[in-house]
N, C-alpha and C positions, 0 to 999 in steps of 0.2 A: 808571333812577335811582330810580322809585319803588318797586321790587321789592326794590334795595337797603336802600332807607331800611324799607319794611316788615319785612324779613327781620330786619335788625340790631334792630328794637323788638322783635321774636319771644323773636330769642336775647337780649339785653338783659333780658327778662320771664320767660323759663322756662328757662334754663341752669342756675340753681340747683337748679329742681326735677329735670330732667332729672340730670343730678349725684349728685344724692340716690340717687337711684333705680339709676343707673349705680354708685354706693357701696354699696349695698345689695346688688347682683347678685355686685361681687366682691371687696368688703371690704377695697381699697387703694382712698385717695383721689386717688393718682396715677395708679393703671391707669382710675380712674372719670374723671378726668379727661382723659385717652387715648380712652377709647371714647367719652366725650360729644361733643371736639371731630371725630371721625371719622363718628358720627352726626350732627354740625351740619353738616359738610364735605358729606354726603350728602344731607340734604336743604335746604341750598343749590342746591347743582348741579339738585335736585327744586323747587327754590321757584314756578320760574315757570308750572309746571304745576299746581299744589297751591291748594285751593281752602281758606278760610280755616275751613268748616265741619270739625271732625275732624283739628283740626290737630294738639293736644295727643294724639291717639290716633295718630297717624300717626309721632308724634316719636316717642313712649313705644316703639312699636314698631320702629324702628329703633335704640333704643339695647339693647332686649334684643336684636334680633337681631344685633346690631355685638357684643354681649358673645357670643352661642352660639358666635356663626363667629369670634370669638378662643379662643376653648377649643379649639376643633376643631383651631387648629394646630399640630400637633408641638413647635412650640419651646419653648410657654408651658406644656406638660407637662413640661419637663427643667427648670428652673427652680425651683429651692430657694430658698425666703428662710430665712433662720438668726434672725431676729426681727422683731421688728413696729415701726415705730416707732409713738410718741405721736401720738393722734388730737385734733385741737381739742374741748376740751367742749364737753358736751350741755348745752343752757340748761335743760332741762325732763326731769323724768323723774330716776331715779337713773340715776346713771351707770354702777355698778357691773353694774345688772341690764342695761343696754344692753351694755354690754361682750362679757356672758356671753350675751345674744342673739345678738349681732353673731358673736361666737365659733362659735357654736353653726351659725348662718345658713350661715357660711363650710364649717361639712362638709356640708351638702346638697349634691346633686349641682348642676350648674347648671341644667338642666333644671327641675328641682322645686322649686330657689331662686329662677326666675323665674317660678313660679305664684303660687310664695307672696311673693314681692314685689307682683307685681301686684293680685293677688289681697287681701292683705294691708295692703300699706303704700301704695298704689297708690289701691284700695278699689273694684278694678274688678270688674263681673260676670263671672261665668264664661261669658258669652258672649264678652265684648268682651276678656279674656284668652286665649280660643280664638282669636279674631280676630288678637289682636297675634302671637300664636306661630303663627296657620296650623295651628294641629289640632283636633282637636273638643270639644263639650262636656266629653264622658266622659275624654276623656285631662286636661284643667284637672282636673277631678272627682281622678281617681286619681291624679294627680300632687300632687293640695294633700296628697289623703289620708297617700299618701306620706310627704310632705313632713314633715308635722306628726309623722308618727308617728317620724323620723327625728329631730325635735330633741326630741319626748316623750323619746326613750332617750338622747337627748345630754344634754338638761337636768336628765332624772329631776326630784328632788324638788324644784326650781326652775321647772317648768313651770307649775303649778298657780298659783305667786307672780305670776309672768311673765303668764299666762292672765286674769287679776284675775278667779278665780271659778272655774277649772280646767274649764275650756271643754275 
């Protein structure tokens, strides 16, 4: 019962963040939604084995890798959306430049959008991002490079804005 009651303050406390981050990866807040509860589902079933140290990194990484191994399956490749709907505003930040991030975010491969999330918006090292995907230093490394250099030619002359300093 007390595994219970722990578990449910876990998810209670970092579902949001987890969320975030699962939105970030695939730019619908209902697929983020999807793969969060299927990541909670998971490490539930892992809870009573799961030691309180490294819990947040243990999460994080089950929800990217709940997002990989959803790409990988054939269905969610035939699947056309025809438009997007309205996302709840952003409290902070323009919203417009978020949009055209978010946009941008969305044609990276997924692969390389879950460097650059973690990496990024996450503000993990590039170890503990090799860690969550299970590859090595250098593949995080040329995977952000990647990455970056993919929304550099998405965003073109909005990068630099985006960048604050044209990092």
């Amino acid at each position: 019962m007390a595994a219970r009651d722990d578990f449910s303050e876990y998810f209670a406390a970092r579902a949001h963040a987890l969320r975030a981050t699962a939105y970030l990866l695939c730019g619908d807040w209902h697929r983020a939604e999807d793969i969060t509860q299927v990541a909670m589902t998971k490490l539930y079933l892992a809870w009573p084995r799961l030691r309180e140290q490294g819990m947040d990194a243990y999460a994080r990484k089950v929800v990217v890798r709940t997002f990989l191994a959803e790409n990988r399956r054939l269905w969610r490749r035939r699947e056309h959306l025809t438009e997007t709907l309205p996302e709840p505003p952003v409290p902070d930040g323009d919203p417009d430049q978020r949009m055209l991030l978010e946009a941008a975010l969305r044609t990276v491969p997924p692969r390389q959008r879950a460097v650059l999330v973690l990496r990024y918006w996450n503000d993990l090292s590039v170890e503990d991002t090799a860690e969550v995907l299970d590859c090595s230093a250098g593949t995080v490394k040329s995977q952000a490079a990647r990455g970056i250099a993919a929304l550099r030619t998405r965003l073109g002359p909005h990068f630099d804005v985006l960048s604050k300093g044209g990092r």
